[in-house]
C-alpha positions in Angstrom: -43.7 19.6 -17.0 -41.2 16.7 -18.5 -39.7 14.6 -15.7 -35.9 15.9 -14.4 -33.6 12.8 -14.5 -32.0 12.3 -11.1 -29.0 11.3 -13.2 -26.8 14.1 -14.9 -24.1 13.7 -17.2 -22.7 16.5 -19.5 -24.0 14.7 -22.4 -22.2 17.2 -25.3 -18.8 15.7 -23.7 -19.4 12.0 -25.2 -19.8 13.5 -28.8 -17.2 12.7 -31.2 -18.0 16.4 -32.3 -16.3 17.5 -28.7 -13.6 16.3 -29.5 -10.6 18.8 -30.2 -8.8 18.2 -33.8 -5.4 18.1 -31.8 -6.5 15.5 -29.8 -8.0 13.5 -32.2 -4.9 13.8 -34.6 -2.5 12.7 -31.7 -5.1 9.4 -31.5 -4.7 8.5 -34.5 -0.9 9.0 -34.5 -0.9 6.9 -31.5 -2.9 4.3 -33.0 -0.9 3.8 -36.1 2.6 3.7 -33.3 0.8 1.2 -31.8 -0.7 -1.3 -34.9 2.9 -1.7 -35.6 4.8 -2.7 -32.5 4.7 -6.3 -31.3 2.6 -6.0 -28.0 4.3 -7.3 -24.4 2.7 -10.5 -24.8 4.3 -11.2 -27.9 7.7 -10.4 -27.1 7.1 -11.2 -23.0 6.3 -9.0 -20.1 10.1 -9.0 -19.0 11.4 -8.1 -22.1 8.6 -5.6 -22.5 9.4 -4.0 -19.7 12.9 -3.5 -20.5 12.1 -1.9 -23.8 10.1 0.3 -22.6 12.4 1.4 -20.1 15.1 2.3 -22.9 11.9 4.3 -24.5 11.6 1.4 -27.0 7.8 1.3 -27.1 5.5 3.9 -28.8 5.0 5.4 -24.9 8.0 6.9 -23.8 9.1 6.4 -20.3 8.8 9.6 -17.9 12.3 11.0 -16.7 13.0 10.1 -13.1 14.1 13.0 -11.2 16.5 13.2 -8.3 13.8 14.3 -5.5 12.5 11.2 -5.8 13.8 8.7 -2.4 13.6 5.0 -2.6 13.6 3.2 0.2 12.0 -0.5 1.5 9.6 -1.9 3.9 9.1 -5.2 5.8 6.8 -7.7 3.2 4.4 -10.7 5.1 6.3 -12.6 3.2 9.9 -13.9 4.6 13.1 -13.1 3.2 12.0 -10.0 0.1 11.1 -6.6 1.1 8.5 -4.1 -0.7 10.3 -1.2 -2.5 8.8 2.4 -1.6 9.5 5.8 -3.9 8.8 9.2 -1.7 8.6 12.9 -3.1 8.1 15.3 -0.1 6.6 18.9 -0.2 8.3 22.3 -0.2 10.0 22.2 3.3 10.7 18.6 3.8 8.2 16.5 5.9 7.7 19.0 8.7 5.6 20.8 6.3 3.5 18.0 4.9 -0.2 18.4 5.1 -0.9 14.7 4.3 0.5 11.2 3.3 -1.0 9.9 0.2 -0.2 6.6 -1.1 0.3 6.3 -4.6 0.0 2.9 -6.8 0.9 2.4 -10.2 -0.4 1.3 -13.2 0.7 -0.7 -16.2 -2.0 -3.7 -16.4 -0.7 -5.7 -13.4 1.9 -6.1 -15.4 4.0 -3.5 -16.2 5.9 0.0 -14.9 7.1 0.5 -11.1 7.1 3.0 -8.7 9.6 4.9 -11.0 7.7 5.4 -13.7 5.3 8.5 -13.0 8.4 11.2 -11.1 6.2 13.9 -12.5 2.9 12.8 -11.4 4.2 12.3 -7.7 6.4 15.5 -7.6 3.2 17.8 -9.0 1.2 16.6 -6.0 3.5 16.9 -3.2 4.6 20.6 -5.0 0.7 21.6 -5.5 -0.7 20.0 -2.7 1.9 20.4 0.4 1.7 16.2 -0.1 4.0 13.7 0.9 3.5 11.2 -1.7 5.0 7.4 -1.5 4.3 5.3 -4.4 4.5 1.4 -3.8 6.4 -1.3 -5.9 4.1 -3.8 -6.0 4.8 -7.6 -7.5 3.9 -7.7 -11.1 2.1 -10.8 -13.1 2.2 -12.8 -14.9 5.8 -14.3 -12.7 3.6 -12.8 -9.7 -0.2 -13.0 -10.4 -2.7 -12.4 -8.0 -3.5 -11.9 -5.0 0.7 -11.1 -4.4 0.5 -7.2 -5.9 -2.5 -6.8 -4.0 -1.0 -7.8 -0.7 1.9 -6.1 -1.3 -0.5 -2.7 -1.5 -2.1 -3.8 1.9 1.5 -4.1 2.9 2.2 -0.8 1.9 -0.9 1.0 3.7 -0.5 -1.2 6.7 3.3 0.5 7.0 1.6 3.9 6.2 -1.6 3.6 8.9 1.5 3.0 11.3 4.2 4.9 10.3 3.2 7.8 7.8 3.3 10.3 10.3 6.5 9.3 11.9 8.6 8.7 8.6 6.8 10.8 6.1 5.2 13.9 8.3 1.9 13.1 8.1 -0.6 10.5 8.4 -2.0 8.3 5.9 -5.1 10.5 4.1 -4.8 9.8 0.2 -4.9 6.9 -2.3 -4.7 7.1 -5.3 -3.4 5.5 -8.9 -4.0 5.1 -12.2 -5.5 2.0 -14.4 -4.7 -1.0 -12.9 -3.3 1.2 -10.0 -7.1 2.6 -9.2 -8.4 -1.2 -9.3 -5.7 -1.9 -7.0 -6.7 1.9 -4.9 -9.8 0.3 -4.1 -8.7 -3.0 -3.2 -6.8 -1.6 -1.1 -9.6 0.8 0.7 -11.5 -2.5 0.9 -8.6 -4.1 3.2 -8.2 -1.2 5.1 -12.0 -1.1 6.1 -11.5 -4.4 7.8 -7.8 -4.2 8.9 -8.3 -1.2 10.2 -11.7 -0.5 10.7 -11.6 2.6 12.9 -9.4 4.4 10.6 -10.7 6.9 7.5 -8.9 8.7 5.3 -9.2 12.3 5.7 -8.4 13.2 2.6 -9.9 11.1 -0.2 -9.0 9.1 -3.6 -8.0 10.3 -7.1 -8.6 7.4 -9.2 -7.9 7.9 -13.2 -9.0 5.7 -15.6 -9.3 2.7 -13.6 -10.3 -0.9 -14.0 -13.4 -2.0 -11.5 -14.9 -4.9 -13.2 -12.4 -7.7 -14.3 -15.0 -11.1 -14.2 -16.4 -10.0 -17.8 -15.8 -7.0 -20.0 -18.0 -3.4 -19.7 -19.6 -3.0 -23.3 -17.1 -0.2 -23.7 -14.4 -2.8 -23.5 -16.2 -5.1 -25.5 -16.6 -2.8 -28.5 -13.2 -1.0 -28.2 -10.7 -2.6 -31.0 -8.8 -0.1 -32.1 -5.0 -0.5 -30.6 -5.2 3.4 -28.6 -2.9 2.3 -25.9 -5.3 -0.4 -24.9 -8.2 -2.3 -25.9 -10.1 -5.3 -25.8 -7.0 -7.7 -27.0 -5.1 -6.4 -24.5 -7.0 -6.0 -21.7 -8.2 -9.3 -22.0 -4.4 -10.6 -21.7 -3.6 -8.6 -18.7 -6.5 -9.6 -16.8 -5.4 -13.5 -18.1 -2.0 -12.5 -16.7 -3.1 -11.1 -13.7 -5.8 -13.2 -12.6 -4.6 -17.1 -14.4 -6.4 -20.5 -13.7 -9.8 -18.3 -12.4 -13.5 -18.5 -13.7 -15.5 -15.4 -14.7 -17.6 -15.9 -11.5 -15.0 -16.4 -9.5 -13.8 -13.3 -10.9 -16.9 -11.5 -9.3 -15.4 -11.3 -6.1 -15.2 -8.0 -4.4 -11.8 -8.9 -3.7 -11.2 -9.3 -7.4 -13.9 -7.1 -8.7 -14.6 -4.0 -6.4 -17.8 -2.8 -8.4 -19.5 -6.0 -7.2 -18.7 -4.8 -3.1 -21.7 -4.2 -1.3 -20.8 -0.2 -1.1 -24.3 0.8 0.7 -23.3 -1.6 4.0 -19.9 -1.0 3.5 -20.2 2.7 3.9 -22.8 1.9 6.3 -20.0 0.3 8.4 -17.8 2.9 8.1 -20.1 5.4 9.6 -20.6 3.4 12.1 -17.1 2.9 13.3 -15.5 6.2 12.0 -18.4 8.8 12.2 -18.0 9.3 8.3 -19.4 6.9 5.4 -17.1 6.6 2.0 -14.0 8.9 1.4 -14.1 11.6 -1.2 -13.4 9.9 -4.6 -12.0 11.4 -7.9 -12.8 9.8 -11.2 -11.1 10.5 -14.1 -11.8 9.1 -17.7 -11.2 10.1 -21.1 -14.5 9.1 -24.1 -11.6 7.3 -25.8 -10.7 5.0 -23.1 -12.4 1.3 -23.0 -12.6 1.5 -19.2 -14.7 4.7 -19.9 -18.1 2.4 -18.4 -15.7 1.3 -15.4 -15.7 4.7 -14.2 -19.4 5.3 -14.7 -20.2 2.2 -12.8 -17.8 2.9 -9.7 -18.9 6.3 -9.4 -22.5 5.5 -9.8 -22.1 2.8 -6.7 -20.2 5.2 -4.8 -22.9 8.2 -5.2 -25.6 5.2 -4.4 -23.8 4.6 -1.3 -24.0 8.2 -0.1 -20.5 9.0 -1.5 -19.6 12.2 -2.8 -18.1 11.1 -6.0 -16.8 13.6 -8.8 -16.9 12.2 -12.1 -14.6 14.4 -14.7 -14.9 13.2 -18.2 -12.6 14.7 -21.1 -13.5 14.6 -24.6 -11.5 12.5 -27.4 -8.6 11.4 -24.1 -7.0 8.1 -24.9 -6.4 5.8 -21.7 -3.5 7.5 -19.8 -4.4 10.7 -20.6 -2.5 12.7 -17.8 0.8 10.9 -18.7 1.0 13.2 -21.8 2.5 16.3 -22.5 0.0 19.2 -22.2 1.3 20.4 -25.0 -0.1 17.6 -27.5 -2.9 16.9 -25.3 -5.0 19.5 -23.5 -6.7 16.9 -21.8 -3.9 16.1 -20.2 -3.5 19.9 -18.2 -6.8 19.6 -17.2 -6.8 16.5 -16.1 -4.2 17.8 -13.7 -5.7 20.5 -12.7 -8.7 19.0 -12.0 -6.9 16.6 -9.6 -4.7 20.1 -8.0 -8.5 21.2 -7.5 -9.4 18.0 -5.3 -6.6 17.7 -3.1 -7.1 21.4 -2.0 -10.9 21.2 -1.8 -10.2 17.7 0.4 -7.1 19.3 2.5 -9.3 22.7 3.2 -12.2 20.0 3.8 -10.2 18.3 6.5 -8.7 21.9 8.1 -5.4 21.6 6.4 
């Protein structure tokens, strides 16, 4: 009798043969877009923001709708404040099941908290959610560790106030990209900040970014310009993390694949009754950070985690962003994440 491995992954999904000749057409629209645009550090990461804003880039921006409430909390740092965006559920915050904290991505460097309406409003509309994105610092005029702390920020207010000001307490994180690096991050903080408090619900982290001291091989060998790739990646990380060698890049602080996830969750049990939240992966095969999810949701599975990978054939990085329409990725993708929240909310008795 052959061995069983005690690892299982849909193997038939990582064929280029799975991949559906819709989605592979919008690719390589997407990368011909792209191969002719200057790139933000060509033209500058302030500029670059402002042209994609008037939907000057090949990735247009994502209306903003009117639900949407802006508002601001107190920073650690004297004399600026931290800008909050809030989409409540059907029936206003007496009805809200759970907070979850939402951080963006755009490389470290681009997007705010107003650039993903849709995103927010689906989960506090699906999910009974109230769901408050934060508006962290951006590099390279802000590098790290100031978007970081402005995310601790941010969950600090939450642990505190989420319940009072948003109906519910703090039991979701979540982003996408450099918004799931910065999910975990955050976790991490949280763990010692707040060590007797556990989030209830769990994490949905898409395509994220867990490794930034040197390159996953499917970073390395990704060239092709399909939203990001190795060229760019390495200039947001140079943005984000300036002046900083590739082993002090190690740090879990920096790198949160590197943690030590068995003690941590270890820890957690100890002070909460319950190890590592729930934890959502999302990754498309045509993403370069494709071997970050593997490894994060490897470690969190090692750790005693229970850690859903979801992998979707031929999806370019950003994958959920896109109109279901010319991705079908993309629907499932957010269905797959409507699944979680109610699994996690019927979980936790909500």
């Amino acid at each position: 009798m052959p061995l069983e491995s005690d690892l299982k992954l849909s193997s038939p999904k990582f064929s280029r043969d799975a991949i559906p000749d819709a989605t592979a057409k919008l690719n390589e629209h997407l990368i011909k877009m792209m191969d002719g645009m200057p790139k933000w550090y060509e033209v500058g990461a302030e500029r670059y923001r402002q042209m994609r804003w008037n939907n000057e880039t090949p990735l247009p921006r994502p209306p903003v709708l009117e639900a949407g409430m802006d508002s601001t909390i107190a920073s650690r740092g004297t004399g600026r404040t931290i800008p909050l965006r809030a989409f409540l559920p059907p029936g206003g915050k007496e009805k809200s099941k759970g907070t979850f904290l939402h951080i963006h991505g755009g490389g470290w460097v681009l997007q705010s908290e107003r650039y993903q309406d849709g995103l927010l409003d689906f989960m506090a509309q699906k999910a009974g959610l109230s769901v408050v994105s934060v508006g962290y610092r951006l590099a390279p005029e802000d590098p790290f560790p100031a978007g970081v702390q402005d995310c601790q920020d941010a969950a600090d207010y939450l642990v505190k106030n989420a319940e009072k000001e948003f109906g519910a307490p703090l039991s979701f994180m979540g982003g996408e990209s450099a918004g799931a690096h910065l999910t975990v991050l955050t976790l991490l903080y949280l763990h010692t900040a707040h060590p007797t408090f556990s989030l209830t619900g769990g994490l949905a982290l898409h395509f994220g970014a867990y490794d930034l001291s040197s390159f996953l091989p499917s970073v390395m060998n990704f060239k092709k310009p399909l939203i990001i790739n190795n060229e760019i990646m390495t200039a947001y990380q140079n943005a984000f993390l300036p002046n900083t060698t590739i082993e002090q890049r190690k740090d879990p602080s920096i790198s949160p694949l590197y943690a030590d996830w068995n003690t941590i969750a270890e820890e957690m049990k100890e002070k909460t009754g319950k190890g590592l939240p729930r934890a959502l992966f999302t990754i498309g095969t045509e993403d370069p950070l494709l071997d970050d999810s593997l490894c994060m949701c490897l470690k969190w599975l090692g750790a005693g985690g229970e850690g859903i990978l979801r992998v979707y054939s031929g999806a370019p990085h950003g994958f959920i962003g896109f109109d279901e329409k010319l991705l079908v990725s993309a629907g499932e993708g957010m269905k797959d994440l409507e699944t979680f929240l109610l699994h996690c909310l019927a979980e936790a008795g909500k």
